[in-house]
C-alpha positions in Angstrom: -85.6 167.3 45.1 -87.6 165.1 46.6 -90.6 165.0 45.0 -89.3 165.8 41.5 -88.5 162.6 38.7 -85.4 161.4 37.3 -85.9 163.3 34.4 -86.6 166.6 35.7 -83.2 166.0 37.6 -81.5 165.1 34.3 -82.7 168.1 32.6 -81.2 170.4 35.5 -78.0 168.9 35.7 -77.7 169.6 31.5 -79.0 173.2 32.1 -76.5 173.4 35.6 -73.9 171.5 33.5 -73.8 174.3 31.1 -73.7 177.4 33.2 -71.2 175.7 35.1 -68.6 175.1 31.5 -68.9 178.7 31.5 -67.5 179.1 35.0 -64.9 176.8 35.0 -63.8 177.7 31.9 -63.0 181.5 33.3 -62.1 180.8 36.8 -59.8 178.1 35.8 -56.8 180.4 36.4 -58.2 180.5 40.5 -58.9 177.2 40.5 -55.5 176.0 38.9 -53.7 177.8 42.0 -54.1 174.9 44.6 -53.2 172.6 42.1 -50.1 174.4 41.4 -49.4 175.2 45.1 -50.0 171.0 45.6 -47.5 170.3 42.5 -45.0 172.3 43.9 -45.0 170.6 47.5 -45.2 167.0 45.9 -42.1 168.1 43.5 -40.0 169.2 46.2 -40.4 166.3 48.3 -40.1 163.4 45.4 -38.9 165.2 42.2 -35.9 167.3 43.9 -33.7 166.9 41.6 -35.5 166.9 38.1 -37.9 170.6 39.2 -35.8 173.2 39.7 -39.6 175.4 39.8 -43.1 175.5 39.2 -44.7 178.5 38.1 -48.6 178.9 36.9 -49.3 181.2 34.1 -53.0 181.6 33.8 -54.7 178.1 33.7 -51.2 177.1 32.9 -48.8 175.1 34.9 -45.3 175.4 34.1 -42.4 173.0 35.1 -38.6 174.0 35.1 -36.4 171.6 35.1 -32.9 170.7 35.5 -32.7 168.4 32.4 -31.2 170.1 28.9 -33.5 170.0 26.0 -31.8 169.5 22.6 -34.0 171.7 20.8 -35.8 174.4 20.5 -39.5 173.1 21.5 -38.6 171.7 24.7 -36.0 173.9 26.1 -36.7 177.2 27.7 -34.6 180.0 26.1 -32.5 180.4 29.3 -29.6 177.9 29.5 -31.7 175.1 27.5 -33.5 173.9 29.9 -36.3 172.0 29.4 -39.8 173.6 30.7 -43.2 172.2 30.1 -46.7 173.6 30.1 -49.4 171.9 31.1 -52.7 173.0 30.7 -55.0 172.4 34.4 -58.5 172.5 32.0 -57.3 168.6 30.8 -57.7 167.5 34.2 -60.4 170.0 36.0 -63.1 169.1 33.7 -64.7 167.3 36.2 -65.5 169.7 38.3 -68.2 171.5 36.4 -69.8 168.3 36.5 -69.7 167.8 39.8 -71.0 171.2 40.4 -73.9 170.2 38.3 -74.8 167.2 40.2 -75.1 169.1 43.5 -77.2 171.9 42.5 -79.3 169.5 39.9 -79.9 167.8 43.3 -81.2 170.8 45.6 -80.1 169.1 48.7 -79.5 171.3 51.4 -76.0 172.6 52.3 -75.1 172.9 48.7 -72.1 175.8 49.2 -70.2 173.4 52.1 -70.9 170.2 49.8 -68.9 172.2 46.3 -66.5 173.1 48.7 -66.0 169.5 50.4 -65.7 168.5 46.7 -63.5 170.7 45.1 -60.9 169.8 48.2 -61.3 166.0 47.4 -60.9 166.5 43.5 -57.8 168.2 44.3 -55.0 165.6 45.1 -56.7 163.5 42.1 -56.0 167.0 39.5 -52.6 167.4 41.1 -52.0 163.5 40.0 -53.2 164.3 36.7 -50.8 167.7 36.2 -47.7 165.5 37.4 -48.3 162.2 35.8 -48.4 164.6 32.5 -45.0 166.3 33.4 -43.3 162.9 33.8 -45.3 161.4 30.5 -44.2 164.0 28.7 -40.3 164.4 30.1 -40.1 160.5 30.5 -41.4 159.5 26.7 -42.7 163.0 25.4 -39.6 164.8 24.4 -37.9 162.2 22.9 -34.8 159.9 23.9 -32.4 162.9 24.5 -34.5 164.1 27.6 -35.9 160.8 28.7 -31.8 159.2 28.9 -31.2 162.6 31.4 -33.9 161.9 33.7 -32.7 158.4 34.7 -36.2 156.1 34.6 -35.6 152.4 33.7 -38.5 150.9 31.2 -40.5 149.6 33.8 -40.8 152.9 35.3 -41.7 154.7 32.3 -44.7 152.2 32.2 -45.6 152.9 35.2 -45.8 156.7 34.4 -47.4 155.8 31.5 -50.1 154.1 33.0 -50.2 156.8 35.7 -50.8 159.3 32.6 -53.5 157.1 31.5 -55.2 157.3 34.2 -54.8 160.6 35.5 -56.3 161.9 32.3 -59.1 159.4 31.2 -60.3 157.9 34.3 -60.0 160.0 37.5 -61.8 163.0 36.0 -64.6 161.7 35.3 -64.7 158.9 37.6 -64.4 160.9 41.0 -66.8 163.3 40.7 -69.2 161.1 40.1 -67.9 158.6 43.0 -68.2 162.1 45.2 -71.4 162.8 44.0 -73.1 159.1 45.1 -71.3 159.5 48.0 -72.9 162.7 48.9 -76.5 161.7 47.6 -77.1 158.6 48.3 -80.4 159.2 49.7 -81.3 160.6 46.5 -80.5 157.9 44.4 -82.3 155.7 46.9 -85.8 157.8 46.1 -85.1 157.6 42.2 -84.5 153.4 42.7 -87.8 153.4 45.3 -90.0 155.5 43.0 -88.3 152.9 39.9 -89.4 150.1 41.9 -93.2 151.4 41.9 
């Protein structure tokens, strides 16, 4: 888009932006499978002995674990253990956006640059579906599950903050940090033509 202004480009990434909602919010139960194929290898290797599995239903990512809920909203109906659900749209939402920004932008090689994002916003969703689990089994469900999984204070802060940051900031933040990355020749025209 070379020759086009700032806010023709604004106006196609809202028009982009909205077809794109509509994608994601249908194909999030394709896109939620790397995440959940990611979750699962990071579990294994650091969470051994708190997931016993991880399956996804949908756009829905479920953690078994081995701890015992005490009642009925945190434990699964098979031996009380606890299981929780977490939903992959809270922390793909970003990607329509990003999707936006590259076809607002009508640079070529648009199919490889989606693709080269949606494998960098990867490991940053998969940090937003875990930090949830541990929120949620570390505070979440009260003292009975927390005391069972063995985190001091300090390290419930830290998961806390982890939550935090997983949900609010990467996001939103990364795709946009992608984008520049990918277009900064763009955003040099816009400044250059600014400048004029």
């Amino acid at each position: 888009m070379p020759s086009g202004s700032f806010a023709r480009f604004v106006l196609l990434v809202f028009a982009w932006l909205a077809c794109m909602l509509f994608v994601w919010w249908f194909a999030s139960p394709v896109l939620a499978w790397p995440i959940s194929l990611l979750a699962e290898i990071a579990s294994r290797v650091a969470l051994p002995d708190l997931v016993q599995a991880i399956e996804q239903h949908g756009d829905k990512i479920t953690f078994v674990t081995s701890l015992h809920g005490a009642n009925a909203t945190v434990a699964a109906a098979a031996g009380g253990l606890v299981s929780d659900d977490i939903d992959v749209r809270h922390f793909t939402f970003g990607l329509p956006l990003l999707a936006a920004l590259i076809l607002a932008a009508g640079a070529p090689h648009r199919a490889r640059n989606l693709l080269i994002g949606y494998a960098i916003l990867l490991p940053f969703q998969t940090w937003g579906v875990i930090a949830e689990f541990l929120e949620d089994i570390a505070v979440g469900f009260g003292p009975g599950v927390a005391s069972q999984t063995g985190f001091s204070a300090w390290q419930r802060e830290v998961i806390a903050f982890g939550y935090q940051f997983g949900a609010l900031i990467l996001p939103t933040v990364v795709p946009a940090v992608v984008w520049v990355l990918m277009h900064r020749r763009l955003l040099e025209d816009f400044v250059r033509k600014r400048a004029r």
